[in-house]
C-alpha positions as CSV (number, residue, x, y, z in Angstrom):
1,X,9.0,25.4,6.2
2,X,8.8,26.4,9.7
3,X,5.0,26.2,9.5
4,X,5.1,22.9,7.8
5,X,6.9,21.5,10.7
6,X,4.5,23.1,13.2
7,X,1.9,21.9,11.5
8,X,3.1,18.5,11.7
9,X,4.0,18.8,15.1
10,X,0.3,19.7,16.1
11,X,-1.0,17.2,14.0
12,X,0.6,14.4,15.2
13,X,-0.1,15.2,18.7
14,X,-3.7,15.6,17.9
15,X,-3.5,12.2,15.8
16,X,-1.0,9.9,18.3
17,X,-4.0,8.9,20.4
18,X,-6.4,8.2,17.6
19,X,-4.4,6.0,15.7
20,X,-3.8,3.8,18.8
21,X,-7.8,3.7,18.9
22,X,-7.4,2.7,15.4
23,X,-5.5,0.1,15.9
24,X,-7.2,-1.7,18.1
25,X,-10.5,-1.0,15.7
26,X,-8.9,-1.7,12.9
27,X,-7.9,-5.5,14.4
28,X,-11.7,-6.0,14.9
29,X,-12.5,-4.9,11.7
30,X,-10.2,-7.3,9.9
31,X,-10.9,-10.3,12.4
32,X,-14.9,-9.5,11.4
33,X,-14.2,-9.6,7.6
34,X,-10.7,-11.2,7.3
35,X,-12.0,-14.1,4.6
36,X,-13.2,-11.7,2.7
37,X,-10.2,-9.2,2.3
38,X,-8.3,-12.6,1.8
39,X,-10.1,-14.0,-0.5
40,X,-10.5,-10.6,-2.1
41,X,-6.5,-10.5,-1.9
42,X,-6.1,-14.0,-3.1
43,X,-8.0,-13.5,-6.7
44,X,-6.1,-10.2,-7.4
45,X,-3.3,-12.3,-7.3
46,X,-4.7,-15.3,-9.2
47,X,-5.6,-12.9,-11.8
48,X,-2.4,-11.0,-12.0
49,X,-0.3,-14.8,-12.3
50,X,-2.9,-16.2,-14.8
51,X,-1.9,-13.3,-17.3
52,X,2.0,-13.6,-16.8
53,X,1.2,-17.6,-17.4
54,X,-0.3,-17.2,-20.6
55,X,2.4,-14.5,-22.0
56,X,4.8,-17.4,-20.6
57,X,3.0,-20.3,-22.6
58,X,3.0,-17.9,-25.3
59,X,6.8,-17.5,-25.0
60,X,5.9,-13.6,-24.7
61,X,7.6,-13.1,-21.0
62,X,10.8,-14.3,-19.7
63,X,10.8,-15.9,-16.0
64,X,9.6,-13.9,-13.4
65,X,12.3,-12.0,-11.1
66,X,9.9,-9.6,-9.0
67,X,6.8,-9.3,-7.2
68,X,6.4,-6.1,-6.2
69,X,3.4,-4.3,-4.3
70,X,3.4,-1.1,-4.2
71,X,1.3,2.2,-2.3
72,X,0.0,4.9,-4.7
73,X,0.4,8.3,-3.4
74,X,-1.8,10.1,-5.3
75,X,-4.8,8.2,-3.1
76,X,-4.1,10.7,-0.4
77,X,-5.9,13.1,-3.7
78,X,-8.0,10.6,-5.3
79,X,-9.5,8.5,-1.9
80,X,-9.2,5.7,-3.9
81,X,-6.7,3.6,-1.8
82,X,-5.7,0.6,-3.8
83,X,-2.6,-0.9,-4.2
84,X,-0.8,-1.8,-7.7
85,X,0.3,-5.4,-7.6
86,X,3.3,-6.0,-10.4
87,X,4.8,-8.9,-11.8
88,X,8.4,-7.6,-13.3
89,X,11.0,-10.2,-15.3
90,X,14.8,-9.0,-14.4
91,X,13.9,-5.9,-16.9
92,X,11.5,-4.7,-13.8
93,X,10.2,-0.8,-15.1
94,X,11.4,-1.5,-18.8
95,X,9.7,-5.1,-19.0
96,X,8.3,-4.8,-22.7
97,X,4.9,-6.5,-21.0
98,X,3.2,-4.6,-18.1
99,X,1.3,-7.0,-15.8
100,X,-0.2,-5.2,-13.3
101,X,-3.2,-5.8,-11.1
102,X,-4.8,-3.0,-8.8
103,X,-6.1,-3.9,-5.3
104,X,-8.5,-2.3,-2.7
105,X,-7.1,-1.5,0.2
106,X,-10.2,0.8,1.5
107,X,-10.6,-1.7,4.5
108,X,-7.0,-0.5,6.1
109,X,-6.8,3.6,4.6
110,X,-10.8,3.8,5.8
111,X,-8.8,4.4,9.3
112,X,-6.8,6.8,7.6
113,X,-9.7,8.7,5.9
114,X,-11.1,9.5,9.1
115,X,-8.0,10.6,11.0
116,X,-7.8,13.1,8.3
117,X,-11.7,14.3,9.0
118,X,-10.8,14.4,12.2
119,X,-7.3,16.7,11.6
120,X,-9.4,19.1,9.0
121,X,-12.2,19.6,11.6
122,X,-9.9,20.4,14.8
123,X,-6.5,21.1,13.8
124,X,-8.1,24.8,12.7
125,X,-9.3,25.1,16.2
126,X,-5.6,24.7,17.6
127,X,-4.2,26.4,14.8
128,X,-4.1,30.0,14.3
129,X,-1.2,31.6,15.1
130,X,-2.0,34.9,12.6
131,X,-5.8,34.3,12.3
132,X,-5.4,32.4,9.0
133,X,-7.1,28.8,8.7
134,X,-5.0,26.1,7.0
135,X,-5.0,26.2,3.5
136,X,-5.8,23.0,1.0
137,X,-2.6,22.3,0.2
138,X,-1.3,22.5,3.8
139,X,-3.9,19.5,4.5
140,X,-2.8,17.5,1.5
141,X,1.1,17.7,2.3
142,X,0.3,16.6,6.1
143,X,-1.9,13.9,5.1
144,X,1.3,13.2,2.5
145,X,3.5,12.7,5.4
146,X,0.8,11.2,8.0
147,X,-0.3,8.3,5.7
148,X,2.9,6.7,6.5
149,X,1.8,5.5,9.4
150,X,-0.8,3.9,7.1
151,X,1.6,2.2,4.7
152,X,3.8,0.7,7.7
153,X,0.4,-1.1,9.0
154,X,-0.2,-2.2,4.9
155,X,3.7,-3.8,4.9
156,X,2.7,-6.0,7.8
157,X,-0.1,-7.1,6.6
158,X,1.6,-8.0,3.5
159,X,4.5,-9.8,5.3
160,X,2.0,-11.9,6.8
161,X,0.4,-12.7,2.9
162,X,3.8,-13.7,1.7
163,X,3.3,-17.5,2.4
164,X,0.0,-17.3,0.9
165,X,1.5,-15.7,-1.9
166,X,3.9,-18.4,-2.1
167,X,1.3,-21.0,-2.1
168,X,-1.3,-19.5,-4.6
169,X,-2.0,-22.2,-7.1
170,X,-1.6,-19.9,-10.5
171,X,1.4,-18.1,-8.6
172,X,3.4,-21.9,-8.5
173,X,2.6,-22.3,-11.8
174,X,4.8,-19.6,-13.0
175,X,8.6,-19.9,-14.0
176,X,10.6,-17.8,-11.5
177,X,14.0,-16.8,-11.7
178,X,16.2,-18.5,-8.6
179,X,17.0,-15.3,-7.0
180,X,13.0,-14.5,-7.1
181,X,11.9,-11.7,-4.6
182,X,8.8,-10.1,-3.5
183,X,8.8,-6.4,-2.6
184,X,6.8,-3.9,-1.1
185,X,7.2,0.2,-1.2
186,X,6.1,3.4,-3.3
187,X,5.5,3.0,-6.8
188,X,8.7,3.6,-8.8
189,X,10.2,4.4,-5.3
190,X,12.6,1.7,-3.5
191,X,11.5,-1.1,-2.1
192,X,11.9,-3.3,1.0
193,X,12.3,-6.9,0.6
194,X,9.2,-9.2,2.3
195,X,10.8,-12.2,0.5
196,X,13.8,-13.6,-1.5
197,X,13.7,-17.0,-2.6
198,X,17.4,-18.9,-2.2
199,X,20.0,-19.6,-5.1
């Protein structure tokens, strides 16, 4: 444990400045492409609300109660950073219909990607307190706990989508419960609320 935390420790210290790079790159990057990740974003979401319609024409799904949008931790293993966009009716996780749409995120967790590079490649440098290099594992729980940095930037970005959520034409079409929210957090972990519509 004590190692984990020094690990940490170093690793955020070796990270802090890069990440404020980041920032500031990552801002270009989305002003350089921002129609297309919205655009990109905006037919995820038409496809996800076009299947929820039709089970709701069909009388196969009850009003919608929950939009939730959630990070997959397992990306940290896989590199494939997409989100999992969910349309949930009061049941939520026990809704007999799963309607689920995945989105790339790769433009945002590209950042991320290479502050990890950069952590394999020099945190051994700093770290070698009895002559062992980190192990694999080591790597993955830091990046475990260093992506959150990641998934902070993603909610803000997502709080700024919530009126273009809103005003999706296949989104409007669908009967929503009053109390109506949108969400954003860890899959099948809890979630903060971005919106909630008024009773």
């Amino acid at each position: 444990m004590e190692r984990n935390l020094e690990i940490r420790s170093l690793g955020s210290r070796l990270l802090e400045p890069l990440l404020k790079e980041n920032l500031v790159e990552l801002q270009h990057y989305f002003l350089e492409h921002r129609m297309l990740i919205l655009n990109d974003f905006q037919k995820s979401i038409e496809i996800l609300c076009r299947e929820a319609y039709e089970l709701q024409l069909q009388e196969q799904n009850v009003p919608v109660m929950f939009f939730s949008i959630s990070y997959l931790r397992h990306c940290v293993y896989t590199q494939k950073h997409e989100v999992r966009l969910d349309l949930y009716n009061e049941d939520f996780y026990f809704a007999p219909h799963k309607i689920s749409q995945h989105w790339d995120m790769t433009f945002l967790f590209q950042f991320f990607e290479k502050d990890m590079e950069y952590f394999k490649n020099h945190i051994r440098v700093h770290y070698r307190p009895t002559r062992r290099y980190l192990r694999e594992y080591e790597e993955k729980e830091f990046a475990l706990w260093y992506i959150r940095h990641y998934y902070k930037i993603a909610e803000c970005f997502f709080r700024d989508q919530v009126s273009a959520i809103l005003d999706n034409e296949n989104f409007r079409l669908l009967e929503k419960t009053e109390d109506f929210l949108i969400l954003y957090g860890g899959y099948m972990e809890e979630q903060s609320i971005l919106f909630q519509s008024l009773n």
